[in-house]
N, C-alpha and C positions, 0 to 999 in steps of 0.2 A: 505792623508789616509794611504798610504801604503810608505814607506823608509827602502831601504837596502843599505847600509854600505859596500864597501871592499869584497863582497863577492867571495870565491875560491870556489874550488869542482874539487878533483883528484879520478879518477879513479888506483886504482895502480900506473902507471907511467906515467901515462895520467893522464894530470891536464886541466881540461875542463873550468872552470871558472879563469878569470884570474884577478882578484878585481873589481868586479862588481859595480859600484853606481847608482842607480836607485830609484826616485821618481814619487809616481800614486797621481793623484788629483782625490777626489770625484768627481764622473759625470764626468771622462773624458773616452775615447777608445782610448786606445796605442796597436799600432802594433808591432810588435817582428820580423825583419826578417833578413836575413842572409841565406846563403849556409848552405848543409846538413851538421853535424858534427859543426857547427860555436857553441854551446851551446845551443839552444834556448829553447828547449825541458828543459833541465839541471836548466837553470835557472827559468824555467815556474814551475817544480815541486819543489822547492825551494822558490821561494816567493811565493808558495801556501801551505808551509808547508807539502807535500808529500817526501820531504827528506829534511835533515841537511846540510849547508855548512862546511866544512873544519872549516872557521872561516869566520869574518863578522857581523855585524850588522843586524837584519830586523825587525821592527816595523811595526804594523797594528793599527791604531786607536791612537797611542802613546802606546800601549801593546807590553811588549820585546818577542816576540815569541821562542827565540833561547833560551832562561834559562827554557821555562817551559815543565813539567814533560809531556809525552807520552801521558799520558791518559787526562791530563788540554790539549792538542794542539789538541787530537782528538775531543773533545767538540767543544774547539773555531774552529777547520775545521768546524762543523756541523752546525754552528750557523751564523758565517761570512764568508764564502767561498763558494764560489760553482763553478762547475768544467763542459769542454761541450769539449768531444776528439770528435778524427776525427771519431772513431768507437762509435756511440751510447751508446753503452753498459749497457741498457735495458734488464733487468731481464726476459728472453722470459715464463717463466711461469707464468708470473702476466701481466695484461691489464695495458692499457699508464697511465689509470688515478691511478690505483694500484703503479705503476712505481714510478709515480710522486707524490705521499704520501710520501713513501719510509723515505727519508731522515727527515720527518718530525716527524714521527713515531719515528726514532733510536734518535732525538732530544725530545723523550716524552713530545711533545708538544699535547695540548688538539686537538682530533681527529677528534672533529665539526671545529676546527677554521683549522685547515691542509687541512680537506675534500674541505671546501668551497673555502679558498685559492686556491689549484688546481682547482677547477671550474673557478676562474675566471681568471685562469694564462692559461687554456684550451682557455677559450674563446678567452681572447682577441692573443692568439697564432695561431687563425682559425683554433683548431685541437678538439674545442668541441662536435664532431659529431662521433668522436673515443673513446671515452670513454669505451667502452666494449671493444674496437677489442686488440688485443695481437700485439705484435711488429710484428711478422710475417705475420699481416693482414694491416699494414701501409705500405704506402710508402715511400723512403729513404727522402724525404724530412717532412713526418709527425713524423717521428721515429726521426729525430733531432731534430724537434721542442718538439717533448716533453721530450727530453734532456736536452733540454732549460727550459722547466715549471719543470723538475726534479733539475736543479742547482737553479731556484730562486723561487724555493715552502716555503726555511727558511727566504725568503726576508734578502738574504748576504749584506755584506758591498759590498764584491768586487766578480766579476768572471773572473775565467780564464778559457782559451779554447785553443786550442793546435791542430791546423790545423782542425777546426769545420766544414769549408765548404772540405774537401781533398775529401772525399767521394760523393761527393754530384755534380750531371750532373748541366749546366752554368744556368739554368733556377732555382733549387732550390738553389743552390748557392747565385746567385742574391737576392731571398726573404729573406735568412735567415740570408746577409749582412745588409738590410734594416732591418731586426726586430732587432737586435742590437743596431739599430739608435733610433729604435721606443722607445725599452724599455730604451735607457738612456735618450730621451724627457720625456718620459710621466710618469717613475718611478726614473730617477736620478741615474741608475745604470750604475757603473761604472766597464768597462771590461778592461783586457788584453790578447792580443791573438795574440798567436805564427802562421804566416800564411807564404804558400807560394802564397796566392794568389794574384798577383798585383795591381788590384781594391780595395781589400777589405782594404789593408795595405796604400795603397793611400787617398782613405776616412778617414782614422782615425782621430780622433783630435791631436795626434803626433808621426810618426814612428819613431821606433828604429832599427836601424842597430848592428848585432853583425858580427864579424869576428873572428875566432880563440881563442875563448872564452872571445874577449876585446866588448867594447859598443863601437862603430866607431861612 
């Protein structure tokens, strides 16, 4: 599904990425970890098309990501990608299920078929009982999850997440390591997620170690 190439990434005189090669399979969960400063973050926003490599390779689907124009890679974000950080980052003036439109909407996709999708990405998430309340009336554990129904409301090829459970006390941690599981049984969706957390990176179907910006 997902193939990059060689990939670099300098920061002025800091070179973070140091020829990256990395392949995702449909339907799989790869873990990303490594020490703080190793890349991980770097190259999470990078094969998620939120920045450019230096130079490199990255194909999604067989589509060259790196040649096309700004506004063609913001669509294909909209469309194929979807994204779960450690901070929520739920629009606190709009309710969970408003939240979770959101990206459906900026994809002017038909507003009956958005609405209902979120209803049933509410449910089967067990946060359908939230629907009116505003992030500040959830809890840290319901405010992820529908993080999670806000990244797979456009039904993406692929998701990345970037320490998702960091924020989140050992009890929701735990549930929102298994609804990862859930949703690549029961939908086929396939994640990548930068974690420090040791369980979650051990479950995976195959971790990745980075070190000083190499894949060890």
């Amino acid at each position: 599904m997902l193939s990059a190439k060689n990939i670099t990434k300098s920061y002025g005189d800091l070179q973070v990425l140091k020829g990256i090669d990395i392949s995702i399979q449909k339907g799989e969960i790869v873990s990303i970890v490594g020490a703080s400063g190793a890349g991980k973050s770097t190259l999470l926003h990078i094969l998620g098309t939120l920045d450019r490599p230096d130079q490199g390779s990255l194909f999604l689907e067989n589509q060259d990501l790196i040649h096309l124009r700004n506004s063609d890679l913001s669509k294909l974000r909209n469309q194929k990608i979807g994204f779960i950080f450690q901070f929520h980052n739920l629009l606190p003036e709009f309710t969970a299920f408003e939240n979770i439109c959101i990206p459906g909407y900026i994809g002017n996709l038909n507003e009956k078929e958005v609405r209902s999708r979120a209803k049933e990405l509410m449910l089967l998430l067990g946060i359908d009982q939230r629907e009116d309340h505003k992030p500040s009336e959830l809890s840290g554990g319901e405010q992820q999850r529908s993080a999670v129904a806000r990244a797979l409301v456009n039904s993406p090829s692929i998701i990345f997440a970037d320490e998702p459970s960091g924020n989140l006390d050992s009890k929701n941690a735990e549930d929102l390591h298994k609804l990862f599981f859930k949703l690549r049984d029961e939908l086929g969706q396939t994640f990548v997620i930068v974690t420090h957390n040791r369980e979650l990176a051990e479950l995976a179907d195959r971790k990745i170690e980075m070190l000083d910006g190499k894949l060890v």
